[in-house]
GUVEX-372358 format. One line per 4 residues: number of its first residue (from 0); their letters; for each residue z, x, y of C-alpha. Coordinates in nm, 2 decimals, padded with zeros to 4 digits. Layout:
<fivexs>
NUM = A = Z/X/Y; ...
</fivexs>
This chain:
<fivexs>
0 = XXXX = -02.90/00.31/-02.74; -02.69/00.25/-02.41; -02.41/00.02/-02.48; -02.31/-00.25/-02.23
4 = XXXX = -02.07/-00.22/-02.01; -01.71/-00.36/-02.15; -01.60/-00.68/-02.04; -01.31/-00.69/-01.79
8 = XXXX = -01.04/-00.84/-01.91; -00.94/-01.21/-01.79; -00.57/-01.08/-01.69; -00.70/-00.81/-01.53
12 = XXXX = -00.93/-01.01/-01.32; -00.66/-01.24/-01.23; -00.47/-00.95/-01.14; -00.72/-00.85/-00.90
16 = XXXX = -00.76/-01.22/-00.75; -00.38/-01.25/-00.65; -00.35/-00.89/-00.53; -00.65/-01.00/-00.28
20 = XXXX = -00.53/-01.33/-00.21; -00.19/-01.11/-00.10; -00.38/-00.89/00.11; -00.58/-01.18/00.28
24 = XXXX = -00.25/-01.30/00.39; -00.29/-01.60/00.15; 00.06/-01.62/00.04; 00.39/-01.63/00.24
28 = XXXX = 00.67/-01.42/00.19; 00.97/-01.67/-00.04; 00.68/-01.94/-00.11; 00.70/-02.07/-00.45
32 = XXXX = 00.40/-01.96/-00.69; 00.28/-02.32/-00.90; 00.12/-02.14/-01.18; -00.05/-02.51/-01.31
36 = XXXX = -00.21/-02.53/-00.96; -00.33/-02.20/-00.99; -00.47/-02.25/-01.34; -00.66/-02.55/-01.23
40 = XXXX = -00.81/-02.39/-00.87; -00.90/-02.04/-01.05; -01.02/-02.26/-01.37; -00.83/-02.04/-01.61
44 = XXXX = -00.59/-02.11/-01.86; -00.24/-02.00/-01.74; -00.18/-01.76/-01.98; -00.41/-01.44/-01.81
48 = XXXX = -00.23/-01.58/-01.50; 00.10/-01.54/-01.61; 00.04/-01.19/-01.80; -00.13/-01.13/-01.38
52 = XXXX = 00.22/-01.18/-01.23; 00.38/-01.04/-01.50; 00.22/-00.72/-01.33; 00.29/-00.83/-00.97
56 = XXXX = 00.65/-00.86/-01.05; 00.64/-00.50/-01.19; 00.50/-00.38/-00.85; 00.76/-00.59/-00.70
60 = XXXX = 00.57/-00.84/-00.49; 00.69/-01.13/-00.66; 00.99/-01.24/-00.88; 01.05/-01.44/-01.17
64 = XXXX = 01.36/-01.66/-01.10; 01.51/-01.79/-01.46; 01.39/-02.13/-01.54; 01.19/-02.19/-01.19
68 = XXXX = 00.92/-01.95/-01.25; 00.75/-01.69/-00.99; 00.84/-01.70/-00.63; 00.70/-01.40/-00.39
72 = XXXX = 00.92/-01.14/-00.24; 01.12/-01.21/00.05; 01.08/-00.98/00.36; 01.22/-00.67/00.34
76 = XXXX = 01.63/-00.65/00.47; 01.66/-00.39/00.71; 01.88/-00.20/00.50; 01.62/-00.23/00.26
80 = XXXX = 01.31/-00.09/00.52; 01.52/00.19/00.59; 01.62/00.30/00.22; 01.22/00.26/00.13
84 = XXXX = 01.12/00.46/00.40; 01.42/00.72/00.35; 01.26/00.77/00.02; 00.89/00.87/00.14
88 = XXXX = 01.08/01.09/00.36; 01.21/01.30/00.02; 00.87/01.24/-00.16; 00.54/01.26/00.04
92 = XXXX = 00.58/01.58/00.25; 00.67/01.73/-00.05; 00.38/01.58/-00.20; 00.15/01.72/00.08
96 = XXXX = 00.37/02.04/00.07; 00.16/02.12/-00.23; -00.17/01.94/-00.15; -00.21/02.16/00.11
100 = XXXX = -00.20/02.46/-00.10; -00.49/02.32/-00.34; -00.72/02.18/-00.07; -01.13/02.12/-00.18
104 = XXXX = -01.40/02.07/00.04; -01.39/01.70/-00.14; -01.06/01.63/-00.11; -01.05/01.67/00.27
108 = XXXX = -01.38/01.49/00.31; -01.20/01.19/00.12; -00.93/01.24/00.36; -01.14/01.21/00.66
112 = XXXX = -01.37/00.92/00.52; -01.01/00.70/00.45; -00.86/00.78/00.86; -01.22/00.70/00.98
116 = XXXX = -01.25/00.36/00.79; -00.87/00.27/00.93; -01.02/00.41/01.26; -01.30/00.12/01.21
120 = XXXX = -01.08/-00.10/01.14; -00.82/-00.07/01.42; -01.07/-00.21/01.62; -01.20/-00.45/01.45
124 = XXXX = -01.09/-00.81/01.50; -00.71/-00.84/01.27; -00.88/-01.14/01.03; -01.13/-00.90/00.90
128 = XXXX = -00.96/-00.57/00.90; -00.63/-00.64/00.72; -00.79/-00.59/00.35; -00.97/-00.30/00.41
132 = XXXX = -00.69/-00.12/00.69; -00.46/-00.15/00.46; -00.66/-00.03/00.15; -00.80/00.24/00.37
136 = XXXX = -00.38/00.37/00.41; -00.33/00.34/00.09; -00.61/00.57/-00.04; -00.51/00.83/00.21
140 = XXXX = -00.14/00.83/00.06; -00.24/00.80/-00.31; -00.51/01.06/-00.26; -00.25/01.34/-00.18
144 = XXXX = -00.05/01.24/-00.42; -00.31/01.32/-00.69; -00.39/01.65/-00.53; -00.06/01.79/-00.52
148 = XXXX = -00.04/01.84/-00.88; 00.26/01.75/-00.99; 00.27/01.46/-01.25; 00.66/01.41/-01.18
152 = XXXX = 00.62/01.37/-00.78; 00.27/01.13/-00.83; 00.48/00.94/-01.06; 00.73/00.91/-00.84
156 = XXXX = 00.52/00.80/-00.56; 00.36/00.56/-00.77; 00.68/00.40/-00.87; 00.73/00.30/-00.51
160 = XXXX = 00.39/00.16/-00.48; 00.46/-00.19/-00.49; 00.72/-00.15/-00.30; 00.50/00.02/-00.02
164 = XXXX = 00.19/-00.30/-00.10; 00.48/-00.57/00.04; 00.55/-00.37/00.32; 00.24/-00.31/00.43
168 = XXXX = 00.12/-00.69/00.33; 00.41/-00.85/00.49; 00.38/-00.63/00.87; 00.20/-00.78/01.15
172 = XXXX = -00.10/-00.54/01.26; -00.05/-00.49/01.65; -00.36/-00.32/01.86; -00.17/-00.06/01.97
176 = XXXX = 00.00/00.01/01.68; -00.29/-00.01/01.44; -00.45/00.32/01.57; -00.12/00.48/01.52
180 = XXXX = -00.15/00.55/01.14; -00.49/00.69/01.21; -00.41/00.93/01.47; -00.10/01.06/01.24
184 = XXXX = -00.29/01.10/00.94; -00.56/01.29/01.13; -00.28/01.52/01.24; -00.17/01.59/00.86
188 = XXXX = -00.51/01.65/00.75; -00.57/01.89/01.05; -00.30/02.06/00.87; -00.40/02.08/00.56
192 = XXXX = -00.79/02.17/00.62; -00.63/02.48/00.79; -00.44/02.55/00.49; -00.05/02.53/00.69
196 = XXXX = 00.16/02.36/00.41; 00.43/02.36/00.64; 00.30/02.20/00.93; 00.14/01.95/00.68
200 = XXXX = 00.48/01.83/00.57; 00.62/01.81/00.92; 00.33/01.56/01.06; 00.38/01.36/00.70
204 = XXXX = 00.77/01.40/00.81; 00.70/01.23/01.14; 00.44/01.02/01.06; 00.68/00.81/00.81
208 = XXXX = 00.97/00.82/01.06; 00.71/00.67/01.34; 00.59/00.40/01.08; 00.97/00.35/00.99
212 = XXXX = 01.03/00.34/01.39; 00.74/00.10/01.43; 00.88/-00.11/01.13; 01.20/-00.16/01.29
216 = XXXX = 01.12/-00.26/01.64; 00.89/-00.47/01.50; 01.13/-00.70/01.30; 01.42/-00.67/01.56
220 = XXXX = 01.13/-00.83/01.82; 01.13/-01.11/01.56; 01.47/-01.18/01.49; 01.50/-01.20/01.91
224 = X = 01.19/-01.44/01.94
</fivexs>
């Protein structure tokens, strides 16, 4: 007898809710996170909602402030862009380093099927590629992470996911820059499908000190607006 599949958990689904509402641009980086209003325009009880930020605050999107409840992260400083990206720098070409020595047939196809969805989505109009763009970078990063077999450096990664969410959730997507990423990761998986570890980790190399380049100009641009 086939046994039905097991119910999602209510926190869980919560979770899922607010990380989407982040990446639909719904929230605003310092706004103040009214957990009653919440419970009342999800219709849950605020309990799986506050077990639901519980977890965003672990990826550090928002923050719990002592007796004023959840607030989302500021904008990153600029010393803080720079330290975040300095520490992709140490971990992902090493991480790539030793994907490309265990390359599959698979793995590079779910390479290329992640750089041709940003590719679709670089060109698609901003309101309805954000999501999926930034999902699409994501599952490129986390992919060869996986692959390079080594619990210690995926862990590591991993640790700085949340980190890595707000910056993408909280960067303007320009034209021209959006096709960046795509063009960079095609250049570290032409790489790795022709099985040069070395070269891999130099296009991972400057494809994080581009997006760190791209990062910086564009909040300078801001802050002289």
């Amino acid at each position: 007898m086939t046994r039905p599949p097991a119910r999602q958990p209510l926190a869980d689904k919560m979770y899922e809710v607010l990380l989407g509402q982040f990446m639909d641009g719904l929230w605003s980086p310092g706004q103040s996170v009214n957990i009653g209003a919440l419970s009342r325009e999800l219709n849950v009880s605020q309990t799986p909602l506050r077990e639901a930020l519980a977890r965003l605050e672990h990826t550090g999107l928002v923050r719990r402030e002592a007796l004023k409840g959840y607030r989302v992260a500021p904008l990153f400083t600029e010393r803080e862009l720079i330290k975040l990206m300095d520490a992709r720098l140490v971990l992902e070409p090493a991480m790539v380093h030793e994907a490309a020595r265990r390359t599959t047939p698979e793995f590079l196809d779910e390479l290329k099927e992640s750089i041709q969805e940003l590719k679709r989505c670089a060109t698609a109009p901003p309101a309805a590629s954000v999501r999926p763009y930034w999902a699409a970078d994501e599952r490129f990063h986390l992919r060869i992470a996986a692959q390079c077999d080594n619990p210690f450096l995926e862990t590591a990664y991993r640790s700085l996911g949340g980190h890595v969410q707000r910056f993408r959730l909280f960067t303007e997507l320009g034209a021209s820059e959006a096709e960046s990423p795509a063009r960079e990761h095609s250049a570290v998986l032409d790489m790795m499908a022709a099985g040069d570890a070395e070269g891999a980790s130099k296009r991972m190399r400057q494809h994080i000190e581009n997006a760190k380049a791209r990062a910086l100009t564009d909040r300078r641009a801001v802050r002289e607006s």
